[in-house]
N, C-alpha and C positions, 0 to 999 in steps of 0.2 A: 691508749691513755690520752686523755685530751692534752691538748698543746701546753694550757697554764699548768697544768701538773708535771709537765716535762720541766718547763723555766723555775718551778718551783724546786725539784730535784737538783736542777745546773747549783742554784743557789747555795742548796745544803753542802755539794760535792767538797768544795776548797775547805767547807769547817771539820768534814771528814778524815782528808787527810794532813790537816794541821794536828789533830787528833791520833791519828795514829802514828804521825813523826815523833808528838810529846810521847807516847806509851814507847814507840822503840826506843827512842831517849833513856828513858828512865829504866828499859828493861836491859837497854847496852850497859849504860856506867852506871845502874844501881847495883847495892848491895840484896840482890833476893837470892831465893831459895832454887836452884835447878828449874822447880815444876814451872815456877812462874818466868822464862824467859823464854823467847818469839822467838821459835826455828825460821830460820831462813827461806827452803826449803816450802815446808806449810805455810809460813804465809805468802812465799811465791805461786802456789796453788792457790790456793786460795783470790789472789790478785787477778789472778789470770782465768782464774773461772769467772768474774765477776766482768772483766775486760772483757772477753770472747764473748759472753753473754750480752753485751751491753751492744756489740758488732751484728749477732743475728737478730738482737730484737728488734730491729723495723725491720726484717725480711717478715720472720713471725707473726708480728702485730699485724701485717698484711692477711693474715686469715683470721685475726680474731675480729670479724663484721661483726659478732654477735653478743648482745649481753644480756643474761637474765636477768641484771640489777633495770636497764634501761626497760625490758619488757618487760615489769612487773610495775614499773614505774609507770608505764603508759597504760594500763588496764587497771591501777587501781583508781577506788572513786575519792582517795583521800592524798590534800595534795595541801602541804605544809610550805608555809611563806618563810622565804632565806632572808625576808627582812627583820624574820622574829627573834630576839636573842633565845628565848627559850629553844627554837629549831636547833640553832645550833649546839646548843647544850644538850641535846635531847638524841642530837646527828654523833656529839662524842662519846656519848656513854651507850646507843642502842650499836654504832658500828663497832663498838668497843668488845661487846657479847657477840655479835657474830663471829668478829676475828675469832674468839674465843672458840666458839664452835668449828669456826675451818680450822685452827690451829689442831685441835685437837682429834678431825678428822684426817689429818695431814698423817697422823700418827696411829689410826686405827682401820682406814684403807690401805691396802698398799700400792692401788694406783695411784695414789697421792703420796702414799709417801718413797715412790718413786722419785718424784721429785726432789721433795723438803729432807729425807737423806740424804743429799747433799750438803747442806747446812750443817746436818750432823757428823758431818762422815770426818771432823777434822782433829785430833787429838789433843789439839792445843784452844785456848780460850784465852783470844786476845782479839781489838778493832778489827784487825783484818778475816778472821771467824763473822763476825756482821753481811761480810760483803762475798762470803761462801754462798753464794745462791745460785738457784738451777735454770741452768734455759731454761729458757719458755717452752712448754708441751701444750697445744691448744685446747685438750681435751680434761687434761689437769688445768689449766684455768677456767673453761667451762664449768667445772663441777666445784671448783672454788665459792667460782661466781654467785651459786646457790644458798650458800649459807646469809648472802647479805638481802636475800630475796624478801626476808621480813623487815628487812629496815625501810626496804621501796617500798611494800606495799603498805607499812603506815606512814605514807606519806613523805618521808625525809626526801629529798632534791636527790639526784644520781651524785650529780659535782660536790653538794658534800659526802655522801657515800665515798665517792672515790679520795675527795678531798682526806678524807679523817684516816682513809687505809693509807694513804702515803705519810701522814703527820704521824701515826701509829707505828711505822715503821721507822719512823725517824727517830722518835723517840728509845725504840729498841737499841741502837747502834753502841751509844756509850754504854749498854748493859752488858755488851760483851769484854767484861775485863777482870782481870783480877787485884789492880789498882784500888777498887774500892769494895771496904768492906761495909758492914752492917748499918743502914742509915737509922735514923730515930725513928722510933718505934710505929708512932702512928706511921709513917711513911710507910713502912715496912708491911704496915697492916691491910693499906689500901694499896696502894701500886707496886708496880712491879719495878726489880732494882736488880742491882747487880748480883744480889745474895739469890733473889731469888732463879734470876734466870743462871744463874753459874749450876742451881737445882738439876734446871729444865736441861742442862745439855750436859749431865751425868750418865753415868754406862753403870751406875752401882745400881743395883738392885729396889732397893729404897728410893731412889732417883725417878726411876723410870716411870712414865709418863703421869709427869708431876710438873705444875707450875703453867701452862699454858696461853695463860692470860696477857694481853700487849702490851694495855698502857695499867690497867687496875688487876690488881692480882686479887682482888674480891668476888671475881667469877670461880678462880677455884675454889677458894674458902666456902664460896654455896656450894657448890657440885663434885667435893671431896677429893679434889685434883691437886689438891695444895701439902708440900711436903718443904719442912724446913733446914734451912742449911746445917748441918748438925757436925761435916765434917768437909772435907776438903774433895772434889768431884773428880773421879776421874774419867775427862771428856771421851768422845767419838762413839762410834757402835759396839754391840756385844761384842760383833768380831770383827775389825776392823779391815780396809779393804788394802793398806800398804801400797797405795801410791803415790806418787805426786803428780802421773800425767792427770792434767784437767778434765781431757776427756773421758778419759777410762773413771775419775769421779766424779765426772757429770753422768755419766750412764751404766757405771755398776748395777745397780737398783733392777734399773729397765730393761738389762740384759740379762740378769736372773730371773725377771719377772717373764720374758717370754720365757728362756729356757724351762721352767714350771708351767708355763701352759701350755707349750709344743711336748711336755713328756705325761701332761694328763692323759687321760684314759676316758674320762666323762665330761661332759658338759657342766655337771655340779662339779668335778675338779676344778674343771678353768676359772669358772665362776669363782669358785674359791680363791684363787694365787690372783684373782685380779682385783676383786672386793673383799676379798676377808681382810683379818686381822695380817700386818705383815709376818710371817715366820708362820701362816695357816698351813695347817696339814689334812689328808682327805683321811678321819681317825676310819672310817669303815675300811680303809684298804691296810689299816696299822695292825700288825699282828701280836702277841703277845709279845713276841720274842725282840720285837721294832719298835723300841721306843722314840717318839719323838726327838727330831733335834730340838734343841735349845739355843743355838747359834748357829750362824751360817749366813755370808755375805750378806751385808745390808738390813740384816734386820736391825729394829731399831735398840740403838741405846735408848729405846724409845721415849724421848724426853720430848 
């Protein structure tokens, strides 16, 4: 990640956790209801996944030389001026649909969502849920990196590519809470908000992979991903993995994912437990009498 997007992060950091001081404030000596108040515990997890994380990422970054967002920017013949206001305007709303699209590949590979189940893997939905994120794996940002491939090559600048994916992510952080509810309508309509992402990180049935969009939730209202708050969510995976070590929930995911590809039998097996859908089964080896599971470590509350 380039230097200014680092001192831009330093920046956001301190309004973070003034942010999550108010939310524990409020969730210690307010009057709520059980579901809504901050386990210790999880967001201890949670803290420290994002800490530990934050300690390997310049060992990490050390093998990411490579980006398809920059090589795609360099071969294409369309090359958009950062002096223009419309660039910009054109840099929030087309990197806006890609997130769109990794998000929601995040959730229907499971070499990606090796990863981004971590995010989901926490049972509680509050600030410190935001900052649940997964080491870095080079080969999962590699394959990230691909969805913003169409943003480079009509021409947008890399530095705002990368620019609007960290402003996009910034934007997400207050949407993890249960402090606010339903904002006015048009809002509700175009962007994404607390109501809808509290959607996105539901294990209900109805829930599940609904809502995916960063900063505009009018990507899934086109592309039928869009599911409205109708009840109260209950967060984490189908089947939850009961830990608080960090790393045991930095690497559930990726350690069932080999265990399923060291117990295949074909090649179209591996292939499968590595790019299918998460929770994919090999149905030719399913016999009458074997039905599929439906749950089993890490697969997603797939939101």
């Amino acid at each position: 990640m380039p230097g200014w997007l680092n001192f831009v992060q330093a920046q956001y950091f301190p309004i973070f956790l003034t942010l999550m001081a108010v939310e524990w404030l409020v969730a210690r000596f307010g009057r709520d209801s059980p579901h809504k108040k901050i386990a210790a515990d999880d967001a201890a997890t949670s803290l420290s996944i994002y800490g530990l994380g934050e300690l390997a990422g310049p060992l990490l970054g050390k093998v990411l030389q490579f980006s398809a967002i920059v090589v795609a920017s360099t071969v294409t013949p369309l090359h958009l001026s950062p002096d223009q206001w419309h660039t910009w305007v054109l840099a929030l709303i087309v990197t806006d649909l890609c997130y769109y699209w990794a998000h929601r590949a995040d959730h229907t590979i499971r070499l990606l969502w090796t990863a981004h189940s971590v995010h989901h893997s926490s049972e509680y939905f509050n600030l410190t849920t935001a900052l649940r994120l997964p080491w870095r794996l080079p080969i999962v940002d590699h394959l990230r990196d691909l969805a913003w491939v169409p943003a480079a090559l009509i021409g947008i600048p890399p530095p705002l590519i990368f620019l609007f994916i960290t402003l996009g992510l910034f934007y997400q952080f207050p949407l993890h809470t249960e402090r606010i509810g339903k904002l006015p309508r048009p809002v509700e309509f175009i962007f994404n908000t607390p109501s809808h992402h509290r959607v996105h990180h539901g294990s209900d049935p109805e829930y599940l992979d609904k809502n995916f969009g960063g900063v505009f939730i009018i990507w899934d209202r086109m592309f039928g991903t869009f599911a409205k708050e109708s009840h109260p969510a209950t967060y984490g995976l189908t089947k939850n993995i009961n830990t608080y070590n960090p790393i045991a929930a930095n690497y559930h995911e990726v350690s069932a994912m080999v265990r399923d590809v060291r117990g295949a039998r074909t090649w179209r097996s591996r292939f499968g437990h590595i790019f299918g859908k998460p929770g994919w089964q090999d149905k030719s080896r399913l016999t009458a009498s074997a039905a599929p599971a439906q749950d089993r470590p890490g697969a997603p509350a797939r939101n």
